[in-house]
N, C-alpha and C positions, 0 to 999 in steps of 0.2 A: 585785734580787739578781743578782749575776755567779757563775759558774761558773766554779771554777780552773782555770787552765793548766797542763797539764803542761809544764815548757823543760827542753830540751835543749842541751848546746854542741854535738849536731853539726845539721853544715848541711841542710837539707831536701834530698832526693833531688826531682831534674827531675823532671815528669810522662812528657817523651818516653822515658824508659830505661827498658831491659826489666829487670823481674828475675827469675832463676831460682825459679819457688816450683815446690814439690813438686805432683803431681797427686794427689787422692784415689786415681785409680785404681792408684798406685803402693803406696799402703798397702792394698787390698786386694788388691794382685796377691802382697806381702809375706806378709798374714794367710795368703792361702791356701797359700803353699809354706811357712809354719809349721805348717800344720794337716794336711800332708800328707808333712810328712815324720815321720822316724823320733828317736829320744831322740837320736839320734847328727850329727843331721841331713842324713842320708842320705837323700834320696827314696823312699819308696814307692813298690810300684806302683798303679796303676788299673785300673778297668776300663773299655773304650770302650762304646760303644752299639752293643746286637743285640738281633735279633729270632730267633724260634723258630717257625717253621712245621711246620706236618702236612699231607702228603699223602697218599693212600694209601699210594703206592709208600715213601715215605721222608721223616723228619724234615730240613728244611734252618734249617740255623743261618748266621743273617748278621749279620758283624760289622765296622762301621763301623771304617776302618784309612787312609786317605786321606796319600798321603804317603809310604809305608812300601812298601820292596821286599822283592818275594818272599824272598829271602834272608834277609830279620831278623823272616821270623814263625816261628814253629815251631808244629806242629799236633802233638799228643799225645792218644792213647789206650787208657788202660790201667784195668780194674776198674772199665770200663762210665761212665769219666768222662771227658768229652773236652775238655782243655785247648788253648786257643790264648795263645803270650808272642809277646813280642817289646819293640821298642822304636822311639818315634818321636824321632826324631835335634833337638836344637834348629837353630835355621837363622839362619844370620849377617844380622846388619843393625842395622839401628836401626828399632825398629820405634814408632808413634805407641801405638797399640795391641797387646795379645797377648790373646786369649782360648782356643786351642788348645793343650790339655794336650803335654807331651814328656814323656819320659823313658820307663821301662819301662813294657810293660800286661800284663795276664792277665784271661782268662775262662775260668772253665771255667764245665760244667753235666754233670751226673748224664745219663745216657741212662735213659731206659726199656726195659725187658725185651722181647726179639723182636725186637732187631738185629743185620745184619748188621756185623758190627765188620771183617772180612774185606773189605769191599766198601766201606768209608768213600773220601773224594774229596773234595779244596777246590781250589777256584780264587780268585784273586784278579782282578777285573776293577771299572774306575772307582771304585776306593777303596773295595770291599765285598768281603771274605772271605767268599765263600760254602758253607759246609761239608756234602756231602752223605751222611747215614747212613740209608741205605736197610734197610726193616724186612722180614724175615723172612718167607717166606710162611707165610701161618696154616695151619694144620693143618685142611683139610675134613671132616669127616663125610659118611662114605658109604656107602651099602647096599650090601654082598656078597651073592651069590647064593647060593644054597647048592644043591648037588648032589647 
């Protein structure tokens, strides 16, 4: 038993010729700035990768920003919540790959009670926003003499 042929009138394409196919990872790099943007198709923003430490002295909040100059973060503190925005700029080229987010970001997080808000401090050094909010000294308990 033979198995039909599909024919064609046009002529078979050389094996040596390149041809332009799409990559998968072009349709997932699609999905995901559909999935991330807005009804209007406006980009969202995000949020980068931090971390939240406890010291004695003070909470330090560190926020992964690589890329991005002092001038396009802003550090906000009001009603004991401390937001950081800004925006990572896209960069010219032809790239083979992309997996680093652009556009706007934001983080914020709630403080806990017994901070100095007065005494907050960030610096930006090797791609990590380091924000420092030093806590309140506690209140001792002490014996008075009495006379």
């Amino acid at each position: 038993m033979a198995f039909p042929v599909l024919r064609t009138t046009r002529t078979p394409r050389p094996l040596h010729t390149w041809s332009p196919v799409r990559s998968p990872l072009h349709d997932v790099a699609e999905l995901q700035r559909l999935l991330t943007s807005g009804a209007d198709g406006t980009p969202q923003t995000w949020s980068p990768a931090a971390d939240v430490r406890e010291t004695d002295e003070e909470y330090v909040v560190e926020i992964e920003v690589p890329g991005v100059k002092r001038e396009d973060i802003a550090v906000d503190l009001a009603d004991g919540k401390l937001t950081v925005s800004g925006e990572v700029t896209e960069r010219e080229g032809h790239f083979r790959r992309r997996t680093r987010r652009t556009g706007q970001f934001r983080y914020a997080a709630t403080l806990p009670e017994g901070v100095d808000t007065e005494q907050v401090g960030a610096e930006l050094a090797d791609g990590v926003l380091s924000v420092h909010v030093p806590k309140l000294p506690e209140d001792t308990a002490r014996r008075i003499d009495v006379k």
